[in-house]
C-alpha positions as CSV (number, residue, x, y, z in Angstrom):
1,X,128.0,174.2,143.3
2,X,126.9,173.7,146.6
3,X,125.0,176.8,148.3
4,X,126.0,178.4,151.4
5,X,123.9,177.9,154.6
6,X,123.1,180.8,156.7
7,X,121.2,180.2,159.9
8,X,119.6,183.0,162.9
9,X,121.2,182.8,166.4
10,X,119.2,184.9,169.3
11,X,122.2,186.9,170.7
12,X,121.8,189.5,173.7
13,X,118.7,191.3,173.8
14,X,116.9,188.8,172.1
15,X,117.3,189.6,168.7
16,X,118.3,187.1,165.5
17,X,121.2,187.7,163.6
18,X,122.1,185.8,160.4
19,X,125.3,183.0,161.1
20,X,127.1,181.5,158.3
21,X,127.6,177.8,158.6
22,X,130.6,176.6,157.3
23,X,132.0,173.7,156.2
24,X,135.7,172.6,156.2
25,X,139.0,173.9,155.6
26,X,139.9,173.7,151.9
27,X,143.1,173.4,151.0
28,X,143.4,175.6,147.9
29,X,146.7,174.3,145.8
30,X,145.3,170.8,146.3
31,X,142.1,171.5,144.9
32,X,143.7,173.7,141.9
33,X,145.9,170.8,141.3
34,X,143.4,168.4,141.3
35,X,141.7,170.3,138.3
36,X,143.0,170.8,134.7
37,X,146.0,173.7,136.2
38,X,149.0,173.7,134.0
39,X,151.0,174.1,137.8
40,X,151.8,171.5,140.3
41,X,150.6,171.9,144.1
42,X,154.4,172.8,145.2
43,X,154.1,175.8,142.5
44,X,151.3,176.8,144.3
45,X,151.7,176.6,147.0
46,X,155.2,178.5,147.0
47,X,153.1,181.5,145.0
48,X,150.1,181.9,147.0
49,X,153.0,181.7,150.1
50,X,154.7,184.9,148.6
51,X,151.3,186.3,148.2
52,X,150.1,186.0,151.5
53,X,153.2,187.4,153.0
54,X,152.9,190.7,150.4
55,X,149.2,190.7,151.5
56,X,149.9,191.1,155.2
57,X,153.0,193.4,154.4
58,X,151.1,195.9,152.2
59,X,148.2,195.8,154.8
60,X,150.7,196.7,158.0
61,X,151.5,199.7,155.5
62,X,147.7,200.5,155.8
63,X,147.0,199.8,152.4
64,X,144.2,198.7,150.5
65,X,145.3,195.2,148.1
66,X,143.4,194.4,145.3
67,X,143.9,190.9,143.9
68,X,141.8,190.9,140.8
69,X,139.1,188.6,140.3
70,X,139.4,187.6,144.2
71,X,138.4,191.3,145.9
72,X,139.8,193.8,147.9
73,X,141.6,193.1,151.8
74,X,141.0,196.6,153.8
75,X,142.9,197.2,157.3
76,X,140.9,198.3,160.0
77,X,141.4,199.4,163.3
78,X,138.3,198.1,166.2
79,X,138.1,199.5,169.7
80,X,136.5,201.3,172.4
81,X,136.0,204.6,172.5
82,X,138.7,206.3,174.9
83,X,138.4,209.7,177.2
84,X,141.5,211.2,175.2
85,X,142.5,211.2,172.1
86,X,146.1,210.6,173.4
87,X,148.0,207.4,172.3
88,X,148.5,205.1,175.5
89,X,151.4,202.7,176.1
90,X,149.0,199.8,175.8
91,X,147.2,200.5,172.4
92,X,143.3,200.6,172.9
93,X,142.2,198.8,169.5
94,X,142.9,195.6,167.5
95,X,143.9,195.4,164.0
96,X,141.5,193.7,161.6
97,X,140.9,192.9,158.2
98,X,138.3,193.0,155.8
99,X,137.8,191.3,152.6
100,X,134.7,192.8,149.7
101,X,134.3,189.9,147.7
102,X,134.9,191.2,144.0
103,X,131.3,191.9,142.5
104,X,131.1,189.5,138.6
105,X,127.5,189.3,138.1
106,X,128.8,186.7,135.6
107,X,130.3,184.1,138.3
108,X,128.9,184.9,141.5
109,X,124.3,184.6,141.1
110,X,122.0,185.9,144.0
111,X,121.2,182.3,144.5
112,X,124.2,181.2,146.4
113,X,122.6,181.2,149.6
């Protein structure tokens, strides 16, 4: 298994702060496919498709998914602070999402960076 790389860019105010450097885009159902999986890439592909669209519909709903083995996807809202605590027209944040890797002391070691 290759290891991740993690390098330090100086950002504003001269301090370092740790950057992951990835690789490529990996296509998931062709590398599940390629491997000893009882399902064919189309299969896949159609599954992780309604999976991906539940994802995003459950998080729109604000809430937490879980996909076991694979971690948790949280919405979250990131702004700047405003005057009032008012809604505007224009909304004053962006929706994000965050994934926590699931913690298996069993398949993930300390060493893969």
């Amino acid at each position: 298994m290759e290891k991740m790389k993690v390098k330090m860019v100086q950002r504003n105010g001269g301090k370092y702060y740790p950057l992951l450097v990835t690789n490529e885009v990996v296509d998931v159902t062709e590398a599940l496919s390629k491997r000893n999986c009882l399902f064919q890439r189309g299969t896949l592909l159609g599954v992780l498709s309604d999976v991906g669209e539940e994802i995003k519909r459950q998080l729109l709903q604000g809430n937490i998914v879980n996909l076991p083995g694979i971690g948790k996807f949280y919405p979250v809202a990131i702004g700047k602070g405003v005057e009032k605590s008012q809604a505007t027209s224009k909304p004053d944040f962006k929706l994000k999402v965050v994934y926590h890797i699931e913690k298996d002391k069993n398949k993930i070691s300390e060493d893969v960076f």
